[in-house]
C-alpha positions as CSV (number, residue, x, y, z in Angstrom):
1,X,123.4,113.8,161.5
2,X,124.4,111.9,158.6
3,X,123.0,109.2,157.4
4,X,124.3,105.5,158.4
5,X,126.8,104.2,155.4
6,X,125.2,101.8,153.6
7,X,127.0,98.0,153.7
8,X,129.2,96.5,151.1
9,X,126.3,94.1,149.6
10,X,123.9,96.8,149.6
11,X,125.9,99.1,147.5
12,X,127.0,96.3,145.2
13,X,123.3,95.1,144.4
14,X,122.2,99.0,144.4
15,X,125.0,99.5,141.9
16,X,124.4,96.3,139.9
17,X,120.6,97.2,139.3
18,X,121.6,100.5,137.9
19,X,124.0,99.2,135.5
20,X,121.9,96.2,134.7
21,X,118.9,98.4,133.4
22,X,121.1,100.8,132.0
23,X,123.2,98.0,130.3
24,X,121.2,94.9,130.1
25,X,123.0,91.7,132.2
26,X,125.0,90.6,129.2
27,X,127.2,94.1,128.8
28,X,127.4,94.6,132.3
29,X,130.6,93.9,133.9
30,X,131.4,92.6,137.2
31,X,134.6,95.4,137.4
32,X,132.0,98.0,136.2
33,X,129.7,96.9,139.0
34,X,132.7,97.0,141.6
35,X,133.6,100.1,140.8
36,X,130.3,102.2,141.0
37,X,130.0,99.9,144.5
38,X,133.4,102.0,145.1
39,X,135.1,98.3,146.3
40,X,137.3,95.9,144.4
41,X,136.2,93.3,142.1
42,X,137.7,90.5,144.6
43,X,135.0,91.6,147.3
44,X,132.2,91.4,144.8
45,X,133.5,87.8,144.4
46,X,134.1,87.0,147.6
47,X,130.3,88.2,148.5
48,X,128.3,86.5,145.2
49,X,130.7,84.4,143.8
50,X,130.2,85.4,140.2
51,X,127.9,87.7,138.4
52,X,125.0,85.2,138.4
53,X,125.0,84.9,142.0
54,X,125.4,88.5,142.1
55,X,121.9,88.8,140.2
56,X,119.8,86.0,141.6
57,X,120.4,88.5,145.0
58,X,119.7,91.7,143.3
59,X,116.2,89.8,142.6
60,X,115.7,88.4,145.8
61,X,116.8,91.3,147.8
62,X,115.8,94.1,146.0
63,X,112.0,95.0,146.8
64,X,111.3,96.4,143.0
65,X,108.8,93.8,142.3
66,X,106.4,94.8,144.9
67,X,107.6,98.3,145.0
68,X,106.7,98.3,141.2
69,X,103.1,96.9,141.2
70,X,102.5,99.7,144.2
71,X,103.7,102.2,141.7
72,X,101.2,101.2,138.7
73,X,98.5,100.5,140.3
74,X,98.6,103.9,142.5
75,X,97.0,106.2,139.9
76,X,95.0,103.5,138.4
77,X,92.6,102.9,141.4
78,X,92.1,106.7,142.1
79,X,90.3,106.8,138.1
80,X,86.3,106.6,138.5
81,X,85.8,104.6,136.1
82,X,87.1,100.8,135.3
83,X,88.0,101.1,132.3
84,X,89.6,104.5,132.3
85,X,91.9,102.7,135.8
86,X,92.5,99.8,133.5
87,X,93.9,101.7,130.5
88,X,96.1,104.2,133.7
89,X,97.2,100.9,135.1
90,X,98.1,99.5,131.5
91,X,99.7,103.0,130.0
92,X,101.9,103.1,133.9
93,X,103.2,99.8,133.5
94,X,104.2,100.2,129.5
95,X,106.4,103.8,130.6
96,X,107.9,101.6,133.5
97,X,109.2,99.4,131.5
98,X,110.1,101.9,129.2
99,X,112.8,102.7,131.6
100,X,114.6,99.5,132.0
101,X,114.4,98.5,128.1
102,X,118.2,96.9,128.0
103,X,117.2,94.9,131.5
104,X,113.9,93.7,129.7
105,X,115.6,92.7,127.0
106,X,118.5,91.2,128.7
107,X,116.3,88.9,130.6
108,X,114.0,88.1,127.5
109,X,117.8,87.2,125.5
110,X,119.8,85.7,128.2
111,X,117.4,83.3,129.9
112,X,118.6,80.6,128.3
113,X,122.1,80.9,130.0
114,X,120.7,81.3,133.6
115,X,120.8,79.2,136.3
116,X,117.2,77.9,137.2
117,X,117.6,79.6,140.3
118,X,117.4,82.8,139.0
119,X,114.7,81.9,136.8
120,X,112.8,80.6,139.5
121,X,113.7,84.2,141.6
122,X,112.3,86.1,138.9
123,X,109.0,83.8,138.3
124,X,108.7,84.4,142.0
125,X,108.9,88.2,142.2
126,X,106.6,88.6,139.0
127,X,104.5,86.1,140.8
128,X,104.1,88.8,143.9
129,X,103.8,91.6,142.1
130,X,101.0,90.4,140.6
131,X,99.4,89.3,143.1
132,X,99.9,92.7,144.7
133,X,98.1,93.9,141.8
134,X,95.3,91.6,141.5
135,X,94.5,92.5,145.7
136,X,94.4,96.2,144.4
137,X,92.5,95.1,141.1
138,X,89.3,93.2,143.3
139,X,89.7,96.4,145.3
140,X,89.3,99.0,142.5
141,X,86.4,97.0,141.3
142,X,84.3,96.9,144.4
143,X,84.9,100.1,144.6
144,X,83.6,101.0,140.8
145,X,80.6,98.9,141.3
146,X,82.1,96.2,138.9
147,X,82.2,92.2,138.7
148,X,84.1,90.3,137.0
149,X,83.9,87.1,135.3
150,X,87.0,86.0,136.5
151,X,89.2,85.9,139.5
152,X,91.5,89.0,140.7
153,X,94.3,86.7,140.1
154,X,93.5,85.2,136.5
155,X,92.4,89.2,135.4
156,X,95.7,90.4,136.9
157,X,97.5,87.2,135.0
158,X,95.9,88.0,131.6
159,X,96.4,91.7,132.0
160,X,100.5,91.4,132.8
161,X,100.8,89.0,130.0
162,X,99.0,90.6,127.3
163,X,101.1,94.5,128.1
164,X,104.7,92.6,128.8
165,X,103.6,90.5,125.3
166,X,103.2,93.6,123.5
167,X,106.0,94.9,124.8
168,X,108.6,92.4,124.0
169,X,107.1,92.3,120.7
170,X,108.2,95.9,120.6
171,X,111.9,95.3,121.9
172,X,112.2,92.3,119.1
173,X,110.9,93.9,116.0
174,X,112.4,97.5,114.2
175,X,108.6,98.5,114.1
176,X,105.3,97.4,115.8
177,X,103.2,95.4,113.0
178,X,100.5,94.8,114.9
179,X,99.6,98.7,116.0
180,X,99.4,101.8,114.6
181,X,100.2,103.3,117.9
182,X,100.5,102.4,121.9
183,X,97.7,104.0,122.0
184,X,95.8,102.0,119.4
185,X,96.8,98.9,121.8
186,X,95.8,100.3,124.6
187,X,92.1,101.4,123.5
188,X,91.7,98.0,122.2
189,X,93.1,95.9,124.9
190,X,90.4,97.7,127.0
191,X,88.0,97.0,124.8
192,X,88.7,93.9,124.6
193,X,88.4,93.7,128.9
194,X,85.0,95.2,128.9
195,X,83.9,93.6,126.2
196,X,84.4,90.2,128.2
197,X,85.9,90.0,131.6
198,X,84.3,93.3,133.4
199,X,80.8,93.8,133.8
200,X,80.3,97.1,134.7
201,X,77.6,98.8,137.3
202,X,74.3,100.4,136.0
203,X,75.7,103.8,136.6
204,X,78.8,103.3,133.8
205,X,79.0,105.0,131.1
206,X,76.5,104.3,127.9
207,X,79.0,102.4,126.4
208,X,80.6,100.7,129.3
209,X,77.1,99.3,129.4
210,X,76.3,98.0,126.0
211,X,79.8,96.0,126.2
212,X,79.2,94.9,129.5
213,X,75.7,93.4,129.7
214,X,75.9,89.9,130.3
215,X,73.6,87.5,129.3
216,X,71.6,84.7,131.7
217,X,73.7,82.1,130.6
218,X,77.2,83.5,131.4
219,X,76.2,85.5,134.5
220,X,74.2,82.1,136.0
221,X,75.5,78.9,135.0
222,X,73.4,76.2,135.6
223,X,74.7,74.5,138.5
224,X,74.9,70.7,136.6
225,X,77.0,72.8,134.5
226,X,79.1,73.4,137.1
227,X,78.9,70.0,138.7
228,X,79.5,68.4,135.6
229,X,83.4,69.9,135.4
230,X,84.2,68.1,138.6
231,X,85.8,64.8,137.5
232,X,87.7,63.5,140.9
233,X,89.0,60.2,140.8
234,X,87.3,56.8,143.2
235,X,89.3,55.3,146.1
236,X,90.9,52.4,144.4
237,X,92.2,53.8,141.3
238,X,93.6,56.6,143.3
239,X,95.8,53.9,145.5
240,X,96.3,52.4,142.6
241,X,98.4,54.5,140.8
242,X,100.0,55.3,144.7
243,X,101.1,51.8,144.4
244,X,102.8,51.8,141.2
245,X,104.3,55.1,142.1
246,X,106.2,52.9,144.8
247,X,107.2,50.2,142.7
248,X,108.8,52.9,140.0
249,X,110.7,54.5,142.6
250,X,110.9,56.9,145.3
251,X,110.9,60.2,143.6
252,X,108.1,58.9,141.4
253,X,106.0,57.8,144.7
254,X,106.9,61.1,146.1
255,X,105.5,62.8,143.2
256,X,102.0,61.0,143.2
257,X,102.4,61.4,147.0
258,X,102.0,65.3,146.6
259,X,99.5,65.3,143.6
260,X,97.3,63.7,146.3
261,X,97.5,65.0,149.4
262,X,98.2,68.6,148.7
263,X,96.3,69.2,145.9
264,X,99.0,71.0,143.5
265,X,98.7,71.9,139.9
266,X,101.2,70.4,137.2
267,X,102.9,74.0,137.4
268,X,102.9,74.3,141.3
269,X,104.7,70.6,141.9
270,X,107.2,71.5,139.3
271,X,108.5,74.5,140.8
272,X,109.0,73.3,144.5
273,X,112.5,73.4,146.0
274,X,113.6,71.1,148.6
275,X,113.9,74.2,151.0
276,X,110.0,74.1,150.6
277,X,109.4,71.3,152.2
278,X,108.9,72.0,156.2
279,X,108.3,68.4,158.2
280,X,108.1,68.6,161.7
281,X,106.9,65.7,164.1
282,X,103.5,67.4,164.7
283,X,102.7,68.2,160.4
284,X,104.3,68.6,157.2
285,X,104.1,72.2,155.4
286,X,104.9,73.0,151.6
287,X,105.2,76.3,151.2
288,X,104.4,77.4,147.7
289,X,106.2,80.1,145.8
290,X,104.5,79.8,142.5
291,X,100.9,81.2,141.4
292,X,98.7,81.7,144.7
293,X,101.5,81.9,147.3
294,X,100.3,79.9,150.8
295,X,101.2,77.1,152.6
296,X,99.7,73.6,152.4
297,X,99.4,71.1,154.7
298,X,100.3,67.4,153.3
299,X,97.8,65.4,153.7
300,X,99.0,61.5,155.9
301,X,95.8,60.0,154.8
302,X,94.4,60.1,151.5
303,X,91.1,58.6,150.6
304,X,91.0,56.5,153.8
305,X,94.5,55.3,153.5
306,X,97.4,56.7,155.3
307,X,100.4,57.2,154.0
308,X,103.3,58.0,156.4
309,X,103.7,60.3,159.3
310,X,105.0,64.2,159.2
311,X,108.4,63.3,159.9
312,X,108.4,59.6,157.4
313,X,106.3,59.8,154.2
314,X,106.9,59.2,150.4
315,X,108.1,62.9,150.1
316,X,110.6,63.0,153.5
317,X,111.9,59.1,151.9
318,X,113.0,60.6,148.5
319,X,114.8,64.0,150.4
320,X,116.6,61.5,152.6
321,X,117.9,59.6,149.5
322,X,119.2,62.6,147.8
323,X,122.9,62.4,147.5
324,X,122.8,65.9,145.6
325,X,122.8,69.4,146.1
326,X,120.4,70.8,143.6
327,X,117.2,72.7,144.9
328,X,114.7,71.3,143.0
329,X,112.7,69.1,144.9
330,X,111.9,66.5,141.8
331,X,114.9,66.3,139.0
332,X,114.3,65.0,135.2
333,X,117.5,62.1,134.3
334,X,119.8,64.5,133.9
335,X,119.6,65.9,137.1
336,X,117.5,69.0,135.9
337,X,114.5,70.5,137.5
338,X,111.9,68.4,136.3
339,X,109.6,70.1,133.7
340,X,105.8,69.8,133.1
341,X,106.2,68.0,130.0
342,X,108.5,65.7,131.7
343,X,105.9,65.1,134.7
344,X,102.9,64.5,131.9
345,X,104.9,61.9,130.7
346,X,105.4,60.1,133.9
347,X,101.6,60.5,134.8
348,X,101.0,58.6,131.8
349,X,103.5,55.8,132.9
350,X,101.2,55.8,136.2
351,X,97.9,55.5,134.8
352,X,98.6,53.5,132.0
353,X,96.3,50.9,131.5
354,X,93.7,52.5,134.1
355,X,90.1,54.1,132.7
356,X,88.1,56.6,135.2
357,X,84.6,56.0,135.6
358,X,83.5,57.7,132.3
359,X,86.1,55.3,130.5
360,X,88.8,57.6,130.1
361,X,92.8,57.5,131.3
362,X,93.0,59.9,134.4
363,X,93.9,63.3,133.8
364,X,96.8,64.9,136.2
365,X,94.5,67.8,136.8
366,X,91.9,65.3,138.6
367,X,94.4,64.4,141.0
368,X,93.9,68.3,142.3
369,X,89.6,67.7,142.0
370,X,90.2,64.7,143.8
371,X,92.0,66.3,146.7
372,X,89.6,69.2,147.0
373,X,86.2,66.9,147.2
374,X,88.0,64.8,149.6
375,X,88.8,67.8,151.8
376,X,85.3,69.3,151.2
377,X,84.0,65.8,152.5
378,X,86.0,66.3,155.7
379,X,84.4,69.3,156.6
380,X,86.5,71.9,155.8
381,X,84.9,75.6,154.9
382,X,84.9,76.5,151.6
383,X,86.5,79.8,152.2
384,X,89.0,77.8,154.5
385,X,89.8,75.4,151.1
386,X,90.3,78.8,149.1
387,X,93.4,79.4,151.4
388,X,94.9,75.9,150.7
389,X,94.2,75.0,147.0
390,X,95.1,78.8,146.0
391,X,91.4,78.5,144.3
392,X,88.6,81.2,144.3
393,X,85.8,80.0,146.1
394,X,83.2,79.9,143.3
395,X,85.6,77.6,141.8
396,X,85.2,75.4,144.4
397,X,81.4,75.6,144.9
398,X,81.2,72.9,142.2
399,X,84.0,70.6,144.8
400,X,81.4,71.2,147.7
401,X,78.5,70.0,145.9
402,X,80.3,66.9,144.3
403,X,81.3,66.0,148.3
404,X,77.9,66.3,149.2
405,X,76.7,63.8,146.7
406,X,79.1,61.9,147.4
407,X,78.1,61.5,150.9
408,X,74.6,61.1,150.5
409,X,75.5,58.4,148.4
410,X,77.5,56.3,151.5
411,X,74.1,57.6,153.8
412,X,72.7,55.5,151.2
413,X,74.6,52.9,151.2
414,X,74.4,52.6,154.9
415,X,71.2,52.4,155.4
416,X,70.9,49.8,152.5
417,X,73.4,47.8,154.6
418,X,71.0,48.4,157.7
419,X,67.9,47.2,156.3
420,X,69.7,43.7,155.5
């Protein structure tokens, strides 16, 4: 029997891929792509509208993301050693992109002209590839007998960034300046992994060992080391800057609103969409795309205070008073998806004035430690808290501690309250 004729759409993004890795996005043309489709430029139209919606669905539909950290990572983990599956993994991914150089380079040129959706679509894919790859990475490391210092997710991070790096440094400049060879690169990006981010098992090679050996202090931190990193901020200067969120407006009050009661980074909050925000009478779910996909639960009380109802909070307020269009869920004056510079500065405008308790003006990055003591207070499992925060749960063994001292603390306090 022959096989089913593939739709319209399907043929169009299958033919625009092609053309865009043989061509780059730029030099590709939307007749060229309507042609190889074997259709008329008015249907591509009529399906994506223009060429830019034509590739923000090529990048949402098309499965090469995943499909492409499945290929690179399949003849790294079969290598019995770490290193030598590093090095595979690192070599696989170089020749991959070998074969899409224009598209590379397109994307590298051209992002200034896209949309943000499209930006945002390929953050997202890169984002699941990776994590794809870090799953396979923790894998092939228990399996060698190796640790690492730091999470699947950060190693994968670091791993990406450093070979796509070197490999737009490649595309950019006539020669490489910085390597004799890809080779050279490669032997000393591994290097530079098992020199310090892999510890490798007592039955590694001689010199897998002598770079690996870690000394007390790294391997065992002292736990008031630990401790000591955990900086969340007290009840009243928490509802503090909550109320002058209010006062500024309702995007701003939505904004502290989810600093607080999901316990987002900088990076996370400024890469919602408004199609991320799922309120239903019973809870209220933001589902985030960005770094450790998952869904979070928003929080109605925060620090003892409530703050809304699933269906009528800060956040559901500022969506109802939007009289645009745009996805973002926060936008900068001009109507643009707010940045991480731009949400700094507004951070400062809510603390100004206001000192923790070592004297200092509250960091944003304590309104996340602030949200993950308070949820460690209420109980929740620390491999349960990994799921929401996106955090590894060493991370958060320093969270659990500082909510136990904070609740022996109001035992204290209560009983002193007794005895009177």
């Amino acid at each position: 029997m022959s096989e089913p004729r593939k739709s319209t759409r399907t043929r169009l993004i299958e033919a625009a891929l092609e053309l865009f890795a043989a061509n780059g996005v730029t030099e590709t043309t939307t007749k060229a792509v309507a042609e190889l489709a074997g259709v008329n430029e008015v249907t591509l139209f009529r399906h994506f509208g223009s060429k830019h919606g034509l590739l923000l669905a090529a990048i949402e539909d098309a499965v090469s993301f995943t499909d492409l950290g499945k290929t690179l990572v399949a003849p790294a983990i079969s290598q019995e050693s770490t290193f030598e599956a590093l090095k595979a993994y690192s070599r696989e991914t170089l020749e991959a992109l070998d074969r899409v150089p224009e598209l590379v380079r397109s994307v590298i040129g051209d992002a200034g002209q896209y949309p943000v959706e499209i930006r945002l679509a390929v953050g997202r894919g890169l984002s699941q590839a990776n994590c794809y790859v870090a799953e396979r990475l923790s894998e092939m490391l228990a399996n060698n007998g190796s640790q690492s210092r730091l999470s699947a997710e950060k190693l994968a991070s670091l791993l990406n960034g450093l070979l796509f790096g070197y490999f737009a440094i490649g595309l950019t400049s006539e020669r490489h300046p910085l390597w004799e060879a890809r080779e050279d690169f490669l032997e000393n990006l591994v290097e530079l992994f098992g020199s310090g981010a892999i510890l490798a098992n007592a039955n590694a090679s001689a010199i897998e060992r002598e770079l690996a050996t870690p000394t007390k202090e790294i391997a065992t931190p002292p736990a008031a080391l630990k401790t000591s990193s955990v900086a969340d901020l007290p009840r009243n200067l928490v509802h503090s800057i909550l109320e002058r969120a209010k006062k500024l407006g309702r995007q701003e009050y939505a904004l502290a609103y989810v600093l607080f009661a999901a316990g987002l980074s900088a990076a996370e909050v400024v890469n919602l969409e408004r199609s991320h925000s799922l309120s239903e009478p019973h809870q209220h779910i933001l589902q985030i795309n960005y770094g450790a996909v998952r869904q979070v639960l928003l929080s109605q009380w925060i620090m003892g205070k409530r703050y809304g109802s699933p269906s009528n909070n800060p956040l559901t307020q500022w969506l109802k008073s939007r009289k645009d269009d745009r996805p973002a869920l926060f936008l900068n004056p001009e109507g643009k998806p707010l940045s991480e510079k731009e949400l700094q500065t507004l951070w400062g405008v809510l603390t100004e004035g206001l000192l923790t308790l070592q004297g200092k003006p509250p960091a944003i990055e304590q309104a996340r430690q602030t949200w993950c003591v308070e949820m460690a207070s209420k109980g929740i499992e620390l491999e349960d808290l990994s799921l929401l925060s996106g955090l590894e749960i060493e991370e958060l063994r320093s969270f659990a501690q500082r909510a136990k001292e904070k609740a022996i603390l109001e035992r204290a306090s209560q009983l002193d309250r007794s005895s009177n």
